[in-house]
N, C-alpha and C positions, 0 to 999 in steps of 0.2 A: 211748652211752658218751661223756662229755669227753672231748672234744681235747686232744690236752696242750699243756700251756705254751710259749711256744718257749726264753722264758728263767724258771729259778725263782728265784726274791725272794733267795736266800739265797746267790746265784752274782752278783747284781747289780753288786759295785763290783769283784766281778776281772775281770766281763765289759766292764765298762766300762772297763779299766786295760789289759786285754787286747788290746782293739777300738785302743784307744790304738796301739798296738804295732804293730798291723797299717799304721797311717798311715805311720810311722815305716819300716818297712823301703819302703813306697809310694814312700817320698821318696829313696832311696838308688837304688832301683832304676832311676827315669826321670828322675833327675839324671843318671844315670851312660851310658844310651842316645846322649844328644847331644857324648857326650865320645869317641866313637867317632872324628865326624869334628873335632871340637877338636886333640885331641891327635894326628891326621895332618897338621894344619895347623902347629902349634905346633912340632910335631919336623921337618916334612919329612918325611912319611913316607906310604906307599899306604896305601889304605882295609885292605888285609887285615892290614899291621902295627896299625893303629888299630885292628883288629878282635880285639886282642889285649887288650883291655880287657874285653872279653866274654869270655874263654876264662878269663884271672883271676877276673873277676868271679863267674862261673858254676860255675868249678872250684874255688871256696872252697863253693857250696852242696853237693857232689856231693862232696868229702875231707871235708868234715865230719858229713854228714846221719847217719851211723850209729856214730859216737863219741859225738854228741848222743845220740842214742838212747839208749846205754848209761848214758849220765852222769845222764839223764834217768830211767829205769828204777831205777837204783841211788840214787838221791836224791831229786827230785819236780819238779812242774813250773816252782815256783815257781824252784829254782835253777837248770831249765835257761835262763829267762827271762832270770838275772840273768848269766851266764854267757855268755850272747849279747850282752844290751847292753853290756858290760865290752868283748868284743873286736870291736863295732861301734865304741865309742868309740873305742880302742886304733887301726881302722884308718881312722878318720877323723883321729885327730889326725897322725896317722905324712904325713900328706901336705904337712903343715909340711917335715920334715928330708927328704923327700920333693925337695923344691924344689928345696931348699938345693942338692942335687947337680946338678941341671940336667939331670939325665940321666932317660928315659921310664922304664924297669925297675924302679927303685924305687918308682914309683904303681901298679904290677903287685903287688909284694908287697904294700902297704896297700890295696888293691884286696881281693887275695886275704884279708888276716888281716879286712877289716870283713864278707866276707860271709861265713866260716866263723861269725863271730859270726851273721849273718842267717839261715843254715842251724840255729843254733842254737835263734831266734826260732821260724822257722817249723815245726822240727820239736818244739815245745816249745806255742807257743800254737794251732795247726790243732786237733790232737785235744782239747785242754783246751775249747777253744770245742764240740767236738761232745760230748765229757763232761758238759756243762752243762746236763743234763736231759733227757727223753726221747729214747730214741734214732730214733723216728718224725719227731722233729723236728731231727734232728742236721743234715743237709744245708742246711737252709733256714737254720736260726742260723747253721753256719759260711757260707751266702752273704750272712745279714745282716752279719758281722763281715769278711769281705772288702771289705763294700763299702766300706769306710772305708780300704781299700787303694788304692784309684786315686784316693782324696778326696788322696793321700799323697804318688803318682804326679803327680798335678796340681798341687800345690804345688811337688812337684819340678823338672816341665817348666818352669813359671814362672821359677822360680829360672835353672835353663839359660839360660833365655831373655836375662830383664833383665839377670840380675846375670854371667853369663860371657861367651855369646855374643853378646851387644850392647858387652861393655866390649873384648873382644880389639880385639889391634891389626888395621882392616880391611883390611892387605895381604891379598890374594889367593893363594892358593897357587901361581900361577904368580910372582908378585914375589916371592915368601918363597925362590922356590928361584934366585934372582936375586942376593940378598943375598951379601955375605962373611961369612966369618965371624966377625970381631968383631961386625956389625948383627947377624945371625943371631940371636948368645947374649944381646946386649940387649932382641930383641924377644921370644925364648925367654922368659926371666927376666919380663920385664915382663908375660906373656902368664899365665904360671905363677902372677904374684901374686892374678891377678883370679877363676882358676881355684879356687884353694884354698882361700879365701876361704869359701864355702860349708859347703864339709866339715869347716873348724876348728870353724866355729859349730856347725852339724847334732854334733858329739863333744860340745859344752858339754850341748847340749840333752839326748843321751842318759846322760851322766853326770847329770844331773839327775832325766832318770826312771828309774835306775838306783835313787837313793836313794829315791824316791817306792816303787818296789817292793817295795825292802828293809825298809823301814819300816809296808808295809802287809800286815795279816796275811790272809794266802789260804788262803779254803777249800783242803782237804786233803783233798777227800772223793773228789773226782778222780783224786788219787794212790793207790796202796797198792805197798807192798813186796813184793816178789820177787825171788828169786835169776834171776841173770842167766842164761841157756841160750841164747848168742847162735844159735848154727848150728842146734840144732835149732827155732829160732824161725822164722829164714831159712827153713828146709826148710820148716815148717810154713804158712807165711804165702804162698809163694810156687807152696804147691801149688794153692792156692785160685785158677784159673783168673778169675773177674773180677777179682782185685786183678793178679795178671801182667799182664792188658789195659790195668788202670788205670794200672800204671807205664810201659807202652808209647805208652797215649794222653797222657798227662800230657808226656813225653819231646816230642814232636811237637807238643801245644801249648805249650807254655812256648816252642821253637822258633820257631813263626809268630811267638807272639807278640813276643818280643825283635827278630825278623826286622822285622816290619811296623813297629814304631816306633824302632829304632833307624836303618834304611837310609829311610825318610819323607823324611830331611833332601837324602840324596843323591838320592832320586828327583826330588823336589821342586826341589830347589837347579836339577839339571839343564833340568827344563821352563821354571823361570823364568827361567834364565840365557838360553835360546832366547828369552824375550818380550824382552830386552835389558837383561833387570835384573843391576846389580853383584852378586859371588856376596856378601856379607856382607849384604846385602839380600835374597838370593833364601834363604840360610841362616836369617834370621831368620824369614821370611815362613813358612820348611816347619817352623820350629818352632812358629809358632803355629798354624798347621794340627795339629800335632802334641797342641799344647793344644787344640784343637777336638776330635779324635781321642780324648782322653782325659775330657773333659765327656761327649762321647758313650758312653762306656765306663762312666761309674757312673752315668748317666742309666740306662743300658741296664740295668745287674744290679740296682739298684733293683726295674726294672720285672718283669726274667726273675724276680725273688726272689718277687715275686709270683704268677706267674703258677704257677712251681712248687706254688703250692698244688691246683691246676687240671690242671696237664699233667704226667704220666711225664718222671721227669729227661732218661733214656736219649731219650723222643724230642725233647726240646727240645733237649738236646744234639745230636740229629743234625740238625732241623730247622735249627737258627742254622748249623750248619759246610756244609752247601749252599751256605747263601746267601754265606756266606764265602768256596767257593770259585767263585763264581760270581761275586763282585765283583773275585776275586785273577783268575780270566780279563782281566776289563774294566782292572786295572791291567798287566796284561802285555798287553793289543791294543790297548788306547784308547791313543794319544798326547796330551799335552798336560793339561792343567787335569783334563778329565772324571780320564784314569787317575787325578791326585793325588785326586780326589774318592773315587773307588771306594775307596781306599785309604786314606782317614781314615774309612770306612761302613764297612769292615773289624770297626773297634774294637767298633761296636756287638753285632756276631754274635760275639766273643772275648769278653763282660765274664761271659759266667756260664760258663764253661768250667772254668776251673781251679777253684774249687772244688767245683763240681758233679762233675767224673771224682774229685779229692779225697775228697767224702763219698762216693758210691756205690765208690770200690775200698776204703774203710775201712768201711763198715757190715756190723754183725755180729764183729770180729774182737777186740770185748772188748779186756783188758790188751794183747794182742800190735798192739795199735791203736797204741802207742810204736814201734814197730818198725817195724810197716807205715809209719805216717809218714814213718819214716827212708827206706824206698822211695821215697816217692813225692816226700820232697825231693830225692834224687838224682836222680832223671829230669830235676830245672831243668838238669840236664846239657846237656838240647837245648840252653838257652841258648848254651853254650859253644862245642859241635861245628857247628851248622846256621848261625848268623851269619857266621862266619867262611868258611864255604862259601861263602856268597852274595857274602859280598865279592870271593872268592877272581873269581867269575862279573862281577861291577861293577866287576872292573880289565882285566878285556878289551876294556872302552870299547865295544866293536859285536861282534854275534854275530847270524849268520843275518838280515844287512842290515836290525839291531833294535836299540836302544839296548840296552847289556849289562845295565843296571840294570833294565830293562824284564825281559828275560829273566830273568833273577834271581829273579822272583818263583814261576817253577816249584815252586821250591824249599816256600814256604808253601801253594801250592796242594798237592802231596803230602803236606804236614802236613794241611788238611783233608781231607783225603782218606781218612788214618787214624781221624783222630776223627769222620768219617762213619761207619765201622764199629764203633766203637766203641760210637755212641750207639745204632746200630740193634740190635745185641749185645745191651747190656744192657735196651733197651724188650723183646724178644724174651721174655728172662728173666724181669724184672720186671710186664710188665702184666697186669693181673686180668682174669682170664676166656678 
């Protein structure tokens, strides 16, 4: 028997318009990691109020994922798409008048309204990408259209880098809390301009392929209409014991991962400030690791994309979360340089995860596949609740005569730890013979 196709000829320019998409929320996401500790610097404020930017952030995927659903369900994919870059744009540009106020709470709200739009994206283009032609091949095309997510990511960390983190002003957080308050709201302000800068543009951009969308005519063969039966959908979709697991492993990696590369800068920052390096040096230096971190990450699902053709999802998913939590050991016991290392090899055992638990809790579940998505976008909820944890653990400064940040990473190791049983689960279920 042929193999089937991964993509067919007549799905080709919305896969590529799609695949687009995916960069695009890439770049929102791992811009917005390094703003954790920006914006505790900026305000004067601890790493767990900075870590408020992830609970916005996060908490726009998780209030929106099942309204999407609905909208998406009752109309098609194409509008759910349009409908997310509209209010991706909306909360990029909002970081303008944002400024204006001087005050943190308002980048909370345009936080939240740009990723109810990303919520929207993702619960809109994931199954449209696994709709795309044989379902034997669904997994492996949505890993191939993810991987143009961390291409997105990586664009994004750059940006952090050059264009925010290298322009702030380089007082220190201990000089900043030094200041009066007239210097305060000048270096505020002035800090804010270099900040926002980014996100005004990144809004042009998606107002752009907003119309690029609108204008281009999308297969519809993916969609089909149906009345909406939200709760007995719920009931139905959730009775299906691998998809409940998939929302649970999903939860816990989306976790690690916002974990691992968002608190990178503090861990980092911390060891190199030990070597004698100024912190806006030691800060730059763990965001480029951070870029290395994420080179590593679509090097790596490139590579799993293929391998998958060769190996059981379920145990390549368990196999990489081992070694994942066997490197998060080595970043919570190694002091110094090694832990920052183990901890940028992290990335590589995270790059096939999330859509691999993605395709396998969505395979088989036909139309209610709108739905289920809607699940497994609200699980990015880890994002919101498990960050903020950690941070909560990284303002205790020392714990158990251990750097706290050090200890901190308990936290991602109980995430692999999940998705160790996860993967072994579903190999259990799925492999032949």
């Amino acid at each position: 028997m042929d193999s089937p196709k991964l993509i067919e000829k007549r799905y080709l320019v919305a896969f590529i318009l799609i695949t687009s998409i995916f960069a695009l929320w890439g770049f929102a996401n791992d811009i917005t990691n390094p703003m954790v500790k920006a914006f505790s610097k900026i305000f004067r404020m601890s790493v767990t109020d900075g870590a408020l930017v992830q609970v916005a952030f996060y908490g726009g995927y998780f209030a929106m994922a099942f309204p999407a659903a609905i909208f998406i369900r009752k109309y098609s994919y194409k509008a759910g798409v349009l409908m997310g870059l509209g209010l991706y744009a909306t909360g990029a540009l909002l970081f303008f008048p944002a400024s204006m106020t001087g005050s943190y709470y308002p980048f909370l709200i345009a936080y939240f309204i740009l990723t109810c739009g990303l919520s929207f994206l993702e619960t809109s283009c994931n199954p449209y990408i696994m709709s795309m032609g044989d379902e034997r091949t669904s997994t492996r095309r949505l890993n191939m259209a993810q991987s143009f997510n961390p291409i997105g990511s990586l664009f994004g960390m750059f940006v952090a880098m050059n264009f925010i983190q290298a322009r702030l002003n380089p007082a220190s957080t201990e000089e900043r809390q030094l200041l009066s308050e007239d210097e305060f709201a000048a270096m505020r302000d002035s800090d804010l301009s270099v900040l926002i800068t980014p996100y005004l543009i990144i809004g042009l951009v998606i107002i752009a392929m907003f119309i690029l969308i609108y204008m281009t005519k999308m297969p519809k063969s993916a969609d089909s209409e149906h009345g909406i039966h939200f709760l007995s959908t719920l009931k139905r979709i959730f009775s299906i014991k691998y998809y409940r697991e998939g929302v649970i492993a999903q939860f816990f990696y989306v976790g690690v991962q916002i974990m691992c590369w968002t608190f990178i800068i503090q861990y980092g920052t911390r060891v190199f400030m030990n070597e004698g390096m100024a912190e806006i040096d030691a800060e730059v230096l763990s965001q480029r690791l951070n870029i290395i971190a994420m080179i590593l990450f679509v090097s790596s699902r490139f590579i799993c994309t293929f391998f998958l053709k060769y190996i059981n999802a379920g145990k390549l998913l368990g196999i990489l979360a081992v070694v994942g939590a066997l490197l998060t050991i080595g970043v919570i016991f190694i002091d110094g340089r090694m832990g920052v290392y183990c901890l940028v090899a992290i990335s590589c055992c995270m790059s096939l995860m999330f859509p691999t638990i993605y395709g396998i809790a969505l395979q088989g579940l036909g139309e209610d596949a709108k739905f289920g998505a809607a699940g497994l976008i609200m699980a990015i909820l880890g994002g919101s609740v498990l960050p903020p944890l950690q941070a909560s653990i990284i303002d205790q400064n020392t714990l158990f005569g251990m750097p706290a940040v050090n200890v901190s990473f308990i936290l991602p190791f109980i995430c692999f730890i999940v998705i160790i049983i996860y993967g072994w689960r579903t190999y259990q279920r799925t492999k032949v013979g």
